[in-house]
N, C-alpha and C positions, 0 to 999 in steps of 0.2 A: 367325534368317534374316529378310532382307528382302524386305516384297513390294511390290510396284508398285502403286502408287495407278492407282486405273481412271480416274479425273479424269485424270490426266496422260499415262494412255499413251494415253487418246482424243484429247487436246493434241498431242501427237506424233505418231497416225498420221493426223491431221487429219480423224476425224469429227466435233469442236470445233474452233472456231476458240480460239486466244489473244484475241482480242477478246471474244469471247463471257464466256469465263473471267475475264476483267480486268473486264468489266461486271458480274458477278455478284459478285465480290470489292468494288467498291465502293458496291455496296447495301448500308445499314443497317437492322436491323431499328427504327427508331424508333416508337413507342405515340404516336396519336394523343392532342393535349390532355383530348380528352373523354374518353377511355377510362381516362385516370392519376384513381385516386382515393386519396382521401387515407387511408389506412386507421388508426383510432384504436389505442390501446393496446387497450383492451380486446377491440377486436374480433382483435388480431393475436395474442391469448391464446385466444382460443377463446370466450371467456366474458364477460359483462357483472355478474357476479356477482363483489361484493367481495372482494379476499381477506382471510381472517378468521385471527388467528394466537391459539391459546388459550395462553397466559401460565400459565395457573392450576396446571399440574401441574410448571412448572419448579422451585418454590420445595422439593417433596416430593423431586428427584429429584435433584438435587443441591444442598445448601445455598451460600449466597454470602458466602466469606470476602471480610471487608475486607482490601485490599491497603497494607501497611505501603511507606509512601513513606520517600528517605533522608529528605528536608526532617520524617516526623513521626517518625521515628527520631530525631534531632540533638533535635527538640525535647524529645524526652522524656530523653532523657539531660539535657540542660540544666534540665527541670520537679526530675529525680531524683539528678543530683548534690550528696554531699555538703560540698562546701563551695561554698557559695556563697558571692558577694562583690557587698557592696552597693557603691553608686557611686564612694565616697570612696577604697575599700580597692582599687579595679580601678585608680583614677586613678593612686594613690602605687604599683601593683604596673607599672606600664604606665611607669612614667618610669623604671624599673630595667631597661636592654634585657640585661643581663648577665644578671640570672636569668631574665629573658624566654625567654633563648636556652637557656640550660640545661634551663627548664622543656619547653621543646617541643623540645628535642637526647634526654633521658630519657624524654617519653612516645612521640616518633613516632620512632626508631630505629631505620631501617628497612635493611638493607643496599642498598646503590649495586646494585647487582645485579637488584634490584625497580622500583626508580624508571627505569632506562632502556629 
């Protein structure tokens, strides 16, 4: 249900003028220069008292796994694979693109159905 604003039905039966009402509408509440102060952090925390974070009971309360990256992943496959190939033997493997392609057709074989 709706009710009638008292503002508006004193508008209408004319113990306010619309003038009246129109001037009060474009008063702004504005805060004098002197009055605006500039309020710090700390004061708008409540407190001037540092805040203090204790560290010391994290390491007890959950220990911190290192996070295996792909980049240290690849490397280590590369430190631990067994064949390795020094410069020479990659250069003369790298001018053959026929087994190139064989070689990386047999290890990454992967169905068309994954790749799109």
């Amino acid at each position: 249900m709706v009710q009638a604003c008292l503002v508006c039905s004193r508008v209408h039966n004319g113990s306010l003028t619309a003038q009246a009402v129109g001037t009060d509408m474009d008063k702004t509440d504005k805060p004098s220069p002197s009055a605006k102060k500039h309020v710090r952090l700390q004061e708008r925390r409540g407190s001037n008292v540092s805040l203090m974070l204790d560290m010391s009971s994290l390491g007890s309360v959950e220990p911190i796994q290192p996070v295996c990256t792909p980049r240290d992943i690849t490397l280590n496959f590369l430190r631990t694979s067994s064949h390795v190939l020094r410069i020479e033997e990659l250069q003369q493997q790298a001018q053959s693109l026929t087994q190139l392609q064989e070689e990386f057709s047999v290890r990454c074989s992967l169905p068309l159905s994954l790749l799109m």
